[in-house]
C-alpha positions as CSV (number, residue, x, y, z in Angstrom):
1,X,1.8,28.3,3.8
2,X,-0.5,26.6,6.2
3,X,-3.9,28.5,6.2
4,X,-3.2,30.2,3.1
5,X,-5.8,29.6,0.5
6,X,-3.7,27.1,-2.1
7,X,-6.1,25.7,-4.2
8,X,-5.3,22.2,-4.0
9,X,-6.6,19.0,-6.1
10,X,-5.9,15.8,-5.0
11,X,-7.1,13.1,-7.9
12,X,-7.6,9.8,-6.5
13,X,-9.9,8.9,-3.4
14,X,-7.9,5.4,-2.3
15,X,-5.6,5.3,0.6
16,X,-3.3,7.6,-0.7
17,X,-5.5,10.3,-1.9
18,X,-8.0,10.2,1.5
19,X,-4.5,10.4,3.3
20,X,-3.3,13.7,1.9
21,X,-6.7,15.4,1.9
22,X,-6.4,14.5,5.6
23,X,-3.3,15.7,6.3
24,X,-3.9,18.8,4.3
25,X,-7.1,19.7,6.1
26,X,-5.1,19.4,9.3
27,X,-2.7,21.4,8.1
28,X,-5.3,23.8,7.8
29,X,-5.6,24.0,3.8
30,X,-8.9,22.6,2.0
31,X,-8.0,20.5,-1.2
32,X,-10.8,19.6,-3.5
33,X,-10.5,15.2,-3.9
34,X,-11.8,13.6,-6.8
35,X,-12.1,10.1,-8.2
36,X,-12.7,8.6,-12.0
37,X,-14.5,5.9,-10.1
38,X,-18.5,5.8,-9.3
39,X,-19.3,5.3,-5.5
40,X,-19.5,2.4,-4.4
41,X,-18.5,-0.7,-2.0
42,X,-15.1,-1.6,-2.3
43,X,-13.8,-5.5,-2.9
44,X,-14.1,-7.3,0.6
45,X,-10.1,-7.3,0.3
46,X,-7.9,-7.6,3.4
47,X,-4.7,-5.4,4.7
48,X,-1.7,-5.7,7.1
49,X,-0.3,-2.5,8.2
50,X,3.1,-2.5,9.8
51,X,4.1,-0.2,12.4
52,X,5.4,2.3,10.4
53,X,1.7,2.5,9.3
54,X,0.4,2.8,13.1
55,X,2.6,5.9,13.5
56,X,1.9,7.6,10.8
57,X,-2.2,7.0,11.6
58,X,-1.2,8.4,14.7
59,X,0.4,11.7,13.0
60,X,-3.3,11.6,11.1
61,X,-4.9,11.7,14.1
62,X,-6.9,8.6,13.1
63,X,-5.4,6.0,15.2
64,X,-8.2,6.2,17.7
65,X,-10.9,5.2,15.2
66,X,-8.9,2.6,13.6
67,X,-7.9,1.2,16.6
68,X,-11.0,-0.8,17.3
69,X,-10.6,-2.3,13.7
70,X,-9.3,-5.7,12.7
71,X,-6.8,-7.3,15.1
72,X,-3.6,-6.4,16.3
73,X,-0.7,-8.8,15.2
74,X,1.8,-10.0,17.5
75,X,4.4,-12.2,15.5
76,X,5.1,-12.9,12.0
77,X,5.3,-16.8,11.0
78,X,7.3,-18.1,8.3
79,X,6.7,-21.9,7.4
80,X,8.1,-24.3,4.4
81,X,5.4,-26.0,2.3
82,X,4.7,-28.7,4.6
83,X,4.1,-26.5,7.7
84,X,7.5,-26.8,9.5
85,X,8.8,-23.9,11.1
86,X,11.7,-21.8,9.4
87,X,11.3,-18.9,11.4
88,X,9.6,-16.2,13.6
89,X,9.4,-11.9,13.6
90,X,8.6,-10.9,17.4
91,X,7.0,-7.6,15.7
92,X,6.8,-6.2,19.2
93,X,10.2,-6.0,19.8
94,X,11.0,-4.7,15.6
95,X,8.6,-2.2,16.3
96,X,8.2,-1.0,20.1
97,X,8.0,2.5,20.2
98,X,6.9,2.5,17.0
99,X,3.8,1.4,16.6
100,X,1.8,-2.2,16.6
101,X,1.0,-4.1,13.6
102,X,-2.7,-4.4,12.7
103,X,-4.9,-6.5,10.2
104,X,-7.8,-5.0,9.1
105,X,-10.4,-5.1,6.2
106,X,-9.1,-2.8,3.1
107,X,-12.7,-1.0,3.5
108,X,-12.5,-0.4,7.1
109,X,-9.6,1.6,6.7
110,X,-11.1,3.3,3.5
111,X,-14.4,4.8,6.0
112,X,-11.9,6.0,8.4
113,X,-9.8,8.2,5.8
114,X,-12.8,8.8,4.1
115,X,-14.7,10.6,7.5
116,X,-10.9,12.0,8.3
117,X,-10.6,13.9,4.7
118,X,-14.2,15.3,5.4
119,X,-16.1,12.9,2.8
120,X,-16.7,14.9,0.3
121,X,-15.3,13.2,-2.9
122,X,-16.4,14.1,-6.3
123,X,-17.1,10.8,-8.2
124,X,-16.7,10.3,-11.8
125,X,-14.6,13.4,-12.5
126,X,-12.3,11.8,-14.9
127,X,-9.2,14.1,-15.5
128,X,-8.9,14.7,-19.0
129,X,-5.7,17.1,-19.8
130,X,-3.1,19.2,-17.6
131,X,-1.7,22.3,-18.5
132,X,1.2,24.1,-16.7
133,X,0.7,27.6,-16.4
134,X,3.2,29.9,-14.8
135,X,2.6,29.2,-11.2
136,X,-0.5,27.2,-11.2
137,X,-2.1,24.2,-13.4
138,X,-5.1,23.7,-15.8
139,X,-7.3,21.4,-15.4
140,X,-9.7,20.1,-17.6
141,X,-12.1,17.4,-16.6
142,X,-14.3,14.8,-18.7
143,X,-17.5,17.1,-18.3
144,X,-15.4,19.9,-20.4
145,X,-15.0,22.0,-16.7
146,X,-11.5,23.5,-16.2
147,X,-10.6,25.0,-13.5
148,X,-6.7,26.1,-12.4
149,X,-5.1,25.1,-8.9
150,X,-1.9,25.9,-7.6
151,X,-0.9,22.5,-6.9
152,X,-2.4,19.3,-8.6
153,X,-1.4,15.6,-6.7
154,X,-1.9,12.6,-8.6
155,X,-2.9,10.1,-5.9
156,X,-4.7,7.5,-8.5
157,X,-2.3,4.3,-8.0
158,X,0.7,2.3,-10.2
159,X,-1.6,2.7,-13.6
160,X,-1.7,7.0,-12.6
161,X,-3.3,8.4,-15.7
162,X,-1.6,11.7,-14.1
163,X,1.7,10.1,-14.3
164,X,1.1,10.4,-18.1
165,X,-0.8,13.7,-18.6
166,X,2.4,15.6,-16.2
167,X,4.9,13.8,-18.5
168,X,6.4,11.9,-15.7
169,X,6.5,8.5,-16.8
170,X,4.6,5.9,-18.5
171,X,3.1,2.6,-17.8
172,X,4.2,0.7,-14.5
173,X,6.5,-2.1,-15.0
174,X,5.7,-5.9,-14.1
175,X,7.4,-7.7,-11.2
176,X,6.4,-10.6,-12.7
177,X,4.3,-12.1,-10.2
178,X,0.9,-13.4,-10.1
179,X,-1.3,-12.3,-6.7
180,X,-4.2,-14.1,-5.7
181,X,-6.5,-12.2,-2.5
182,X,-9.2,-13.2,-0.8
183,X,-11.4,-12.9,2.3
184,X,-13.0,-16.2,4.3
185,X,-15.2,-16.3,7.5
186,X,-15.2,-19.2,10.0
187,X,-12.2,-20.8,8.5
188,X,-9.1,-22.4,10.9
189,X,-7.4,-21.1,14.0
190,X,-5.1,-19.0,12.2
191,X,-4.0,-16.0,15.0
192,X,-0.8,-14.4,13.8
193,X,0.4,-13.6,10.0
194,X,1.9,-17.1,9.1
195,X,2.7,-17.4,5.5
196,X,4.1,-20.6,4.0
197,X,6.8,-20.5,1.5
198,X,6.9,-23.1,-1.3
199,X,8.6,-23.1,-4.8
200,X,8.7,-19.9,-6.1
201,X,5.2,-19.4,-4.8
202,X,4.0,-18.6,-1.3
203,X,0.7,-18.5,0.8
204,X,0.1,-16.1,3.6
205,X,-2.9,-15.9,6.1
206,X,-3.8,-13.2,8.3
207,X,-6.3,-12.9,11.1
208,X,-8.5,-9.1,10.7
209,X,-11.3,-10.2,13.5
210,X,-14.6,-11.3,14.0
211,X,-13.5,-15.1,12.8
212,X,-12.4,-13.5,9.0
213,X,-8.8,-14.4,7.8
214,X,-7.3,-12.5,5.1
215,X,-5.6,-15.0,2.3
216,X,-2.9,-13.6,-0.1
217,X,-1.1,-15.9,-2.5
218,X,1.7,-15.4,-5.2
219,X,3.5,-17.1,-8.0
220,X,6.1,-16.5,-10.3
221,X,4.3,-15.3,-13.6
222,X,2.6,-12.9,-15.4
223,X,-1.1,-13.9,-16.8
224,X,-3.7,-14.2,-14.3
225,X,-5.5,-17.7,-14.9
226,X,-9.0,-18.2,-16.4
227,X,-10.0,-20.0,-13.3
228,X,-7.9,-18.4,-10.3
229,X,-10.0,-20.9,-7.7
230,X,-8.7,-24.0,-9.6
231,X,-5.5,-22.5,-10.0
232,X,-5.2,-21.9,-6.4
233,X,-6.3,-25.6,-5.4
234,X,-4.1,-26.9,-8.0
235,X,-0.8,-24.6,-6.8
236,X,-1.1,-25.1,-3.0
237,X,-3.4,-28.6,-2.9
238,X,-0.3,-30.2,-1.6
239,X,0.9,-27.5,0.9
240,X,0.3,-28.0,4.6
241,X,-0.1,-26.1,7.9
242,X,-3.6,-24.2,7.5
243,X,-3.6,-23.8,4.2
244,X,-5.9,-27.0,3.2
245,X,-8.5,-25.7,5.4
246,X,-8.2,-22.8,4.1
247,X,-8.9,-23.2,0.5
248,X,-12.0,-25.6,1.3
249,X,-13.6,-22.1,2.3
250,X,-12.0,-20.4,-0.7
251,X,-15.3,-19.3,-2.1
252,X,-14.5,-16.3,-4.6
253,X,-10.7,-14.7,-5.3
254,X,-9.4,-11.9,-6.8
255,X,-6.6,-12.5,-9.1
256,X,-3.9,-10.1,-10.6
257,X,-0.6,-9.3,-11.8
258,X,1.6,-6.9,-9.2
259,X,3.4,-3.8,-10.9
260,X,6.8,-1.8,-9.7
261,X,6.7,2.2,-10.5
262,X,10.4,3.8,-10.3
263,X,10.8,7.0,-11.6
264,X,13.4,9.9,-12.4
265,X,11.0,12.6,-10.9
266,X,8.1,12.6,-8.7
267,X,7.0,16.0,-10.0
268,X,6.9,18.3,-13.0
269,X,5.8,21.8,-12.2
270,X,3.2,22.0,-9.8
271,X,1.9,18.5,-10.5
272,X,3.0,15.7,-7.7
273,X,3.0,12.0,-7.7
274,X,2.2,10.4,-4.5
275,X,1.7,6.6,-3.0
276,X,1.3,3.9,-5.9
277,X,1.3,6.3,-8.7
278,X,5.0,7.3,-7.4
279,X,6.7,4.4,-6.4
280,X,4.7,1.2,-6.2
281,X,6.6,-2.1,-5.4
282,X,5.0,-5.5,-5.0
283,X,3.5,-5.8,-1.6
284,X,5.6,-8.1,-0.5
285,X,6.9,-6.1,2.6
286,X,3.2,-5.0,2.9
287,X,4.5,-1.2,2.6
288,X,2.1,0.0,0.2
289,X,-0.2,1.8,2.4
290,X,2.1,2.5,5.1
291,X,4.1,4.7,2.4
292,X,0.8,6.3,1.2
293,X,0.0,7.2,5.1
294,X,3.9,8.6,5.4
295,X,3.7,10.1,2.3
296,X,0.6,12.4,3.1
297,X,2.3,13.5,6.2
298,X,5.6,14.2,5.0
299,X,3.4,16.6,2.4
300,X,1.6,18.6,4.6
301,X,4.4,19.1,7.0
302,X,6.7,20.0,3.8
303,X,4.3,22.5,2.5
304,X,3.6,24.2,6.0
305,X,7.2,24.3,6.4
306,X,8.3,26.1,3.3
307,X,7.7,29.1,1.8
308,X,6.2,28.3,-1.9
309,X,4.6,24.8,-3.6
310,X,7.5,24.8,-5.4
311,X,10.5,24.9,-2.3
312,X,7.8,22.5,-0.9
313,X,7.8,19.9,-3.5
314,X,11.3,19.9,-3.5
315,X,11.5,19.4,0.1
316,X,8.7,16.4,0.0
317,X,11.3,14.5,-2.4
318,X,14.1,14.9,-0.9
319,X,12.9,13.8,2.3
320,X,10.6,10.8,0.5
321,X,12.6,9.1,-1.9
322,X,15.7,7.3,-0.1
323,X,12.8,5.5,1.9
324,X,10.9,4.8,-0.7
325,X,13.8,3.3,-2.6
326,X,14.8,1.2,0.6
327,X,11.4,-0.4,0.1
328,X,11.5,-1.5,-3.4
329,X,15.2,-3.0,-2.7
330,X,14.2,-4.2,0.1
331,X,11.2,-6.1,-1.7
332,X,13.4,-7.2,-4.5
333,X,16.0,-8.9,-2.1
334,X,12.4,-10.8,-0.2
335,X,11.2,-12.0,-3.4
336,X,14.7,-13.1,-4.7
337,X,14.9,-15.2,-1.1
338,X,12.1,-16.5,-2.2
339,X,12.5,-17.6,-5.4
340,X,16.0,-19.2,-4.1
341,X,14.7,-23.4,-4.0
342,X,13.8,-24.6,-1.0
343,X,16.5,-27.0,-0.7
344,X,19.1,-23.8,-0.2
345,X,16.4,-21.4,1.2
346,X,15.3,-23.2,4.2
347,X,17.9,-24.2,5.9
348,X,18.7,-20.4,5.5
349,X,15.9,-19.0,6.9
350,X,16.0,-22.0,9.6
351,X,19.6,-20.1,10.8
352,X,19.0,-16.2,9.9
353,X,15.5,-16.0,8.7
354,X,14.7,-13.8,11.6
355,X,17.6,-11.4,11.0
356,X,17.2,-11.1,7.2
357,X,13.5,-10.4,7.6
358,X,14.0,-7.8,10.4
359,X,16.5,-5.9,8.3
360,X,14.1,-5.8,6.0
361,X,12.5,-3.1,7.9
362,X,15.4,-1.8,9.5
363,X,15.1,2.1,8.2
364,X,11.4,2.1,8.5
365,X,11.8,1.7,12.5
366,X,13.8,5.3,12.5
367,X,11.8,8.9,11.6
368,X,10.2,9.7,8.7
């Protein structure tokens, strides 16, 4: 089908909607991307993308712009609460021949998908209802416009308001954890991802260049805190390694609860789920974007490769969903190491830690 004129809408302009209007354009078809959203500047929010990630930017043609970005990351550090080593990822050696792992601000990705889907998002077009018609789909927007497309993709994250019009599922589902994110300049000598693991909480910094470290913390819970600074200062006040320096520059964070999507069917007619709004786990594994970026490639190449949307669609599941599903058990079995108390978990992770957490990524290292 590649050049044929499908009229495509991709609903959602995050990472996972930019990355299929991408891939479709390259693909040669011209999908029309909107978001419910205003335009605007996104939350100064930091990301870590995995190799997987790197080679599927790569299949996107995009790894030369984002390859100036952030910093590359060589190893991953795992410390108990008082700074002592437990173990160490030598990510070179998980993923040579993959691609190298790179920290970057959320935003600065977002400008690169943004110029790579050809930047033309319609803001605040608000999907209001979906019809299935015999080969094609209604759709009705906020304004009262309606206008039919042979294949609709619901791209707008783990709360997809297309999830619910297609019939595919409702609300996500807590994990039960409480995530705290934010973004500090001129803070310690942090230079790889080194996250300290305490009781059933954790602290992770990440270097993404010019002096900025990206801060991610997590808890066992599932109300965000009135005060998420004090919170913070209160949880991890006793912690060691960087993380006192670190939250003397705490200035502003972004609190929140994460949410799992698993579903029976990614698709109903010619409406498709993609990224988050598909199969969202907790980022644990940091996996979220990397399975957005394979899952817009995987599309394309399903849809050029098959006859119909519908052959397609079926293809694009087929092929998506057993790695998908090795990410979300795979994320379950990290947080229930986790949550196991230090006392039996460290001396664990002292032994094996680096086996268990390179098996977490074990599939990912092979072909989409």
């Amino acid at each position: 089908m590649g050049g044929s004129p499908v009229r495509i809408l991709v609903v959602g302009a995050g990472i996972a909607g930019l990355a299929v209007a991408r891939a479709l354009r390259l693909a040669g078809f011209r999908p029309d991307v909107t978001e419910k959203l205003p335009a605007g500047e996104l939350h100064d929010m930091g990301l870590y993308l995995p190799g997987n990630a790197a080679r599927a930017l790569r299949r996107l043609d995009l790894d030369g712009p984002v390859r100036p970005l952030g910093q590359v990351i060589h190893r991953q550090r795992f410390l108990d609460a008082t700074g002592a080593t437990l173990c160490e990822l030598d990510l070179h050696a998980l993923w040579g021949g993959v691609g190298e792992c790179r920290a970057l601000l959320r935003a600065e990705l977002h400008r690169v998908l943004l110029t790579g889907a050809g930047g033309a998002v319609r803001h605040g077009a608000e999907v209001r209802t979906i019809d299935q018609l015999p080969g094609a789909v209604g759709v009705t927007f906020a304004d009262g416009t309606t206008t039919e497309y042979d294949l609709v993709i619901g791209a707008d994250g783990p709360r997809s308001s297309i999830r619910t019009l297609a019939a595919l599922g409702g609300p996500p589902r807590p994990t039960g954890q409480v995530v705290y994110r934010s973004v500090i300049r001129h803070g310690p000598p942090v230079t790889e991802w080194t996250a300290l693991l305490g009781q059933r909480a954790g602290f992770l910094v990440v270097p993404i260049g010019a002096g900025r470290l990206h801060c991610y913390a997590d808890e066992t819970g599932g109300t965000p805190p009135a005060d998420p600074l004090a919170r913070l200062r209160d949880l991890f006040g006793g912690y060691g390694g960087p993380v006192p320096d670190v939250l003397d520059c705490l200035e502003s964070v972004h609190v929140g609860v994460t949410d799992e999507v698993e579903l029976g069917r990614w698709f109903h007619g010619r409406v498709l789920l993609v990224g988050d709004a598909a199969h969202a786990t907790a980022p644990t594994l940091s996996q979220g974007a990397a399975m957005a970026l394979e899952d817009a490639v995987v599309l394309a190449e399903s849809l050029t490769a098959t006859s119909s949307v519908d052959a397609a669609l079926i293809a694009y599941e087929s092929r998506r969903r057993p790695r998908t599903r090795w990410v979300r058990d795979r994320t379950r079995d990290r947080n229930r190491t986790r949550d196991v108390p230090p006392p039996l978990r460290d001396p664990l992770l002292r032994g094996r830690g680096g086996r268990i957490f390179q098996e977490h990524y074990r599939l990912l290292v092979g072909p989409l």
